[in-house]
C-alpha positions as CSV (number, residue, x, y, z in Angstrom):
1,X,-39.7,-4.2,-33.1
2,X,-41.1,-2.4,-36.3
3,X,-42.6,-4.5,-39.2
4,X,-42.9,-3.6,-43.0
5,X,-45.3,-6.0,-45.0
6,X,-46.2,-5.8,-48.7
7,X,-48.0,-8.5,-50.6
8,X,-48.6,-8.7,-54.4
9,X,-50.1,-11.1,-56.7
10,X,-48.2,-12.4,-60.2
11,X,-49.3,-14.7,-62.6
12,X,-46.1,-17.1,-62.5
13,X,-45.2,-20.5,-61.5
14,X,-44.6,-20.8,-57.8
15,X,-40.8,-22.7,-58.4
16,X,-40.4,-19.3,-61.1
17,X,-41.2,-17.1,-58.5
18,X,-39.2,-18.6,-55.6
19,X,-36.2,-19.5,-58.2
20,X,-36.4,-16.0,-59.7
21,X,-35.5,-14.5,-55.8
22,X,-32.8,-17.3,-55.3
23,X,-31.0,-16.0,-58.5
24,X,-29.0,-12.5,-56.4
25,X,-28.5,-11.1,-59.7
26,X,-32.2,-10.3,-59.8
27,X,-31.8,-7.9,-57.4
28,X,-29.5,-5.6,-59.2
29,X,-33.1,-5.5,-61.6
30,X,-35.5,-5.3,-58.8
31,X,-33.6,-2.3,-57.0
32,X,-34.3,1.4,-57.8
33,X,-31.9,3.2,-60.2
34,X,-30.7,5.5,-57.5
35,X,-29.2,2.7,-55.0
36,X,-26.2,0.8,-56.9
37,X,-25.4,-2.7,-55.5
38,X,-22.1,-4.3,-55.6
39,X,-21.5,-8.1,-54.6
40,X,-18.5,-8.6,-52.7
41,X,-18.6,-12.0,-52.7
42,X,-19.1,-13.7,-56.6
43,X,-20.7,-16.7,-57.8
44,X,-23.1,-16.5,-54.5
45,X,-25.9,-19.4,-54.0
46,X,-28.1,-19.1,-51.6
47,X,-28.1,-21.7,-49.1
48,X,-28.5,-22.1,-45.4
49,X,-26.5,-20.5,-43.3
50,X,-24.8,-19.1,-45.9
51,X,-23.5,-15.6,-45.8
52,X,-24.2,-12.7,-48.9
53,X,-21.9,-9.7,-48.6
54,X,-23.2,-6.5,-50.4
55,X,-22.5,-2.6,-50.8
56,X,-25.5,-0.3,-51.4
57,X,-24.7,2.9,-52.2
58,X,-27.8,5.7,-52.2
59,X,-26.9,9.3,-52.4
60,X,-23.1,8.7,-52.2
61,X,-23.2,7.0,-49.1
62,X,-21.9,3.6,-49.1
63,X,-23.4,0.9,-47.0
64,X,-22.2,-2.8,-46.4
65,X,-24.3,-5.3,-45.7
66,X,-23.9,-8.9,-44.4
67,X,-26.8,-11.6,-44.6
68,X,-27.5,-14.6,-44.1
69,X,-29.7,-17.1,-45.3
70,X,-31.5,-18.3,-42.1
71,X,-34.2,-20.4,-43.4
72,X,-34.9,-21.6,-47.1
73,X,-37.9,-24.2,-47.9
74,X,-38.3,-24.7,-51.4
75,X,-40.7,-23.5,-52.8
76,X,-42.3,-21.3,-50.1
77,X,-39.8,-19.9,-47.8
78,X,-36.4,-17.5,-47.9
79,X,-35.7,-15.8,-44.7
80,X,-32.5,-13.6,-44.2
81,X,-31.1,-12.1,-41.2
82,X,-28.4,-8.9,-41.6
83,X,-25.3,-9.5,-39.4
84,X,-24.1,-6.2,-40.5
85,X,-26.3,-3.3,-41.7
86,X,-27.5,0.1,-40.4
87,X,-30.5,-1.5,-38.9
88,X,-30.1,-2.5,-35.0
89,X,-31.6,-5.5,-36.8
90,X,-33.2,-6.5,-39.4
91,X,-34.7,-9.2,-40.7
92,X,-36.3,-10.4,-44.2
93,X,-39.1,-12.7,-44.9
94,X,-39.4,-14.1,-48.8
95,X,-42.8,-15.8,-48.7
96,X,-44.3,-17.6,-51.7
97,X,-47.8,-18.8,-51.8
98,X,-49.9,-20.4,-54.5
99,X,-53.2,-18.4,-54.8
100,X,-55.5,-20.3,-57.5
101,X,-54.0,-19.6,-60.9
102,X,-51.8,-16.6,-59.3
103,X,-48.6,-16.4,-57.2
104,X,-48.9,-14.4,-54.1
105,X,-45.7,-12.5,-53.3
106,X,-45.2,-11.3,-49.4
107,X,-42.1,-9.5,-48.0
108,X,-42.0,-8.9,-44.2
109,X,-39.4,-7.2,-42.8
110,X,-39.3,-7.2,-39.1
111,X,-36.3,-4.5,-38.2
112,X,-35.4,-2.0,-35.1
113,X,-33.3,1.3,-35.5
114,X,-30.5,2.5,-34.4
115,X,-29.9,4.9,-31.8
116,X,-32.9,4.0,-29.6
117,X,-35.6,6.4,-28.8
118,X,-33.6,8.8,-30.9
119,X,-33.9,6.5,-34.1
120,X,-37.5,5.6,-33.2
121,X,-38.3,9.2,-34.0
122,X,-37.6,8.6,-37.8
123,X,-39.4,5.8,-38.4
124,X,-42.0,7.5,-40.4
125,X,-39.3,7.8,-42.4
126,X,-37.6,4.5,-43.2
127,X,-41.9,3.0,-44.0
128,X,-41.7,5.5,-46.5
129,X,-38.7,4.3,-48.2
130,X,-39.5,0.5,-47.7
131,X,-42.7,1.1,-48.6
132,X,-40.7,2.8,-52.0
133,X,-38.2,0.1,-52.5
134,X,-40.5,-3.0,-51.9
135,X,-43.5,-0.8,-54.4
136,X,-40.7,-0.7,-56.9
137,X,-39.3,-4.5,-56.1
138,X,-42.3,-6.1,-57.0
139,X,-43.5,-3.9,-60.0
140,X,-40.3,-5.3,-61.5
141,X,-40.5,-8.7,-60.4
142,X,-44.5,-8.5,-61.8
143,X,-43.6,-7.5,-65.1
144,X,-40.5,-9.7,-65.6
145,X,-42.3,-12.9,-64.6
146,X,-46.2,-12.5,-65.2
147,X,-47.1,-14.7,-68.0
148,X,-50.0,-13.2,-70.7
């Protein structure tokens, strides 16, 4: 199993922060420009259990993805688990921690490749764009909800 882990402090509410990542729309802002999402399901609240069907499309390749919400503690915890995705697996820890006067923002993402040994080989690869996407993901989501 490979892990990805990125950790950022906000100045924001703790209920902003976690609300801000229940709202899906959000992530259309949070995602870079070259990866368009489409919802394939409308009007979708997160809940447990409950299943969010998306399409990612970077460099004119289209990707589905289904996920569901495995675990969701208010204000603390999100976790989602892809049924349907490239990865082998893949799963996606929201965690929300109140830090003094700061919010601490940590994603985990605990996934394994496709294609075994094979896939393995390129892992080097998909760090550096997690580490690209979740850089960009909370940049956004810093400068949207830090308060001055």
């Amino acid at each position: 199993m490979k892990k990805y882990e990125k950790i950022s402090l906000i100045s924001c509410e703790l209920e902003e922060l976690f609300d801000f990542h229940l709202d899906v729309n959000n992530l259309k802002a949070i995602t870079p420009d070259n990866i368009q999402i489409t919802f394939l399901k409308e009007n979708f609240t997160p809940k447990k259990n409950e299943v969010l069907k998306i399409k990612t499309v970077k460099n004119f390749l289209p990707i589905n993805w289904e996920v569901k919400i495995e675990k969701l503690e208010r204000p603390n915890i999100l976790v989602d688990l892809a049924l349907k995705s490239p990865f082998r697996y893949w799963k996606h820890y929201h965690i929300f921690t109140k830090k003094g006067n700061l919010c601490e923002l940590k994603d985990i993402v605990e996934y394994e490749l496709p294609f075994g040994i094979i896939g393995n080989f390129f892992n080097f690869l998909i760090q550096r764009e997690l580490n690209t996407m979740f850089t960009f993901r909370h940049k956004i989501t810093k400068e949207l909800l830090t308060k001055v």
